[in-house]
C-alpha positions as a printed Julia matrix, in Angstrom:
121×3 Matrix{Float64}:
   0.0    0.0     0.0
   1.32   3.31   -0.88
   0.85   6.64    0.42
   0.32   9.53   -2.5
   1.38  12.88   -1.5
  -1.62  15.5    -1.64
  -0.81  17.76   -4.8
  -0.72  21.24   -4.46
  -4.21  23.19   -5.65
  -2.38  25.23   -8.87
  -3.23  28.85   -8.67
  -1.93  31.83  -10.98
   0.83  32.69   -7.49
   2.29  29.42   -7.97
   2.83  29.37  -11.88
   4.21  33.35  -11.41
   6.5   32.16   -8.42
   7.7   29.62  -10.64
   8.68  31.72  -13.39
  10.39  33.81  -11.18
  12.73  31.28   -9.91
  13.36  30.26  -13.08
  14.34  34.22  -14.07
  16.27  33.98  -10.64
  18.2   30.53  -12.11
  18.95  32.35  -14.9
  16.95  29.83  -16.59
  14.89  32.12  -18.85
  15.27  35.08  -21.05
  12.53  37.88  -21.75
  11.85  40.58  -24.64
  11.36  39.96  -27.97
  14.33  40.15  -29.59
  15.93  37.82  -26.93
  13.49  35.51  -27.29
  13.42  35.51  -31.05
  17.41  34.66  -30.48
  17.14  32.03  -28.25
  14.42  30.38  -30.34
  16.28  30.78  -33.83
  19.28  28.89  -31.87
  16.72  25.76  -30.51
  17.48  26.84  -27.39
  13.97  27.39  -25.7
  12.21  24.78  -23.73
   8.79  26.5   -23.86
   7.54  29.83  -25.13
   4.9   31.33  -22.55
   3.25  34.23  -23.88
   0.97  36.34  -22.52
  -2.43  36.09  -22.93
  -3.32  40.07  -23.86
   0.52  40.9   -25.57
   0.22  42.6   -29.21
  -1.46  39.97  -31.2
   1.18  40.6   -33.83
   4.23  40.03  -32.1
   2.14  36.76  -30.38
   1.59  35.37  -32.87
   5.34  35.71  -34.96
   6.87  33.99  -32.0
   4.1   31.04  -31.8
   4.79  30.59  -35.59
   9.21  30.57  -34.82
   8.22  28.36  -31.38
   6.33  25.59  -33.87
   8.84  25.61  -36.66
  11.45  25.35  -34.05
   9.48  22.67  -31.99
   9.55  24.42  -29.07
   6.67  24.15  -26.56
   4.4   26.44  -26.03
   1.88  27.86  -23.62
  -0.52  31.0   -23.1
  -0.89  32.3   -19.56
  -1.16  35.26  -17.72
  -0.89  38.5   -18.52
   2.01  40.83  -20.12
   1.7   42.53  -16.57
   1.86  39.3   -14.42
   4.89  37.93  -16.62
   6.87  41.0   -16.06
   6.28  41.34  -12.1
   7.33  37.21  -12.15
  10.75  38.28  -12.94
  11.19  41.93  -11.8
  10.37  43.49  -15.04
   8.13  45.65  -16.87
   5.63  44.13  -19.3
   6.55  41.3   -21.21
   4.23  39.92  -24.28
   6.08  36.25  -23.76
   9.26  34.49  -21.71
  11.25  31.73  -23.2
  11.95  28.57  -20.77
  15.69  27.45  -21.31
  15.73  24.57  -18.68
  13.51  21.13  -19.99
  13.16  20.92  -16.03
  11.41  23.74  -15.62
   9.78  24.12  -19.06
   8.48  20.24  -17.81
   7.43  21.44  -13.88
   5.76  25.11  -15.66
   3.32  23.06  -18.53
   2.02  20.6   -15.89
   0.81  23.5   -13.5
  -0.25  25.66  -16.64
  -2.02  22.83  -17.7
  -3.37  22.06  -14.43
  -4.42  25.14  -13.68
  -6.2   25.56  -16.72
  -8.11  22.21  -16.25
  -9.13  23.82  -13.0
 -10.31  26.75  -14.63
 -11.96  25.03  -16.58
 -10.06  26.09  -19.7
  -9.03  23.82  -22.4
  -4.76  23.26  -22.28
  -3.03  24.94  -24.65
  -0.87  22.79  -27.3
């Protein structure tokens, strides 16, 4: 007989927190052009991008993330991405560490099942 360990209930704290110990690993890089980099070079894990960033910019990296085959994921705001890591506004951050990228799509995902919202793929 084994004994499971209660999860954690996922809230938006918890997926922010996250991120920012990822920024605080040095684990991540923000802003566009960084991002755009770091994709280009198949070195992002998963692209999160903000949920109300300009639609434009959005949607250029989701196209680079796919033809790259990087992961991706919408959450949070451009406001609520920034304060993760100490920043202003960011439209998106780039995951550079498959352990985190792994640990921040389960609780994304999670969350959103909570939410009752469908998981972004």
């Amino acid at each position: 007989m084994s004994k499971e360990r209660p999860s954690k209930i996922v809230t938006r704290e918890r997926i922010l927190s996250t991120i920012g110990l990822a920024y605080r690993a040095s684990l991540l890089t923000s802003g566009y052009d960084s991002i755009e980099l770091a994709l280009h070079q198949g070195a992002v894990e998963l692209l999160i991008v903000a949920e109300d960033g300009s639609l434009k910019q959005r949607e250029k990296l989701m196209r680079i993330a796919k033809e790259e085959d990087a992961k991706t994921r919408t959450f949070g705001t451009s406001e609520e991405l920034g304060n993760a890591i100490g920043k202003d506004v960011r439209i998106a951050i780039a995951i550079l560490d498959p352990g985190f990228a792994d640990k921040l799509m389960k609780l994304i995902d999670e969350y959103k099942i909570v939410t009752s919202d469908a998981p972004t793929k």
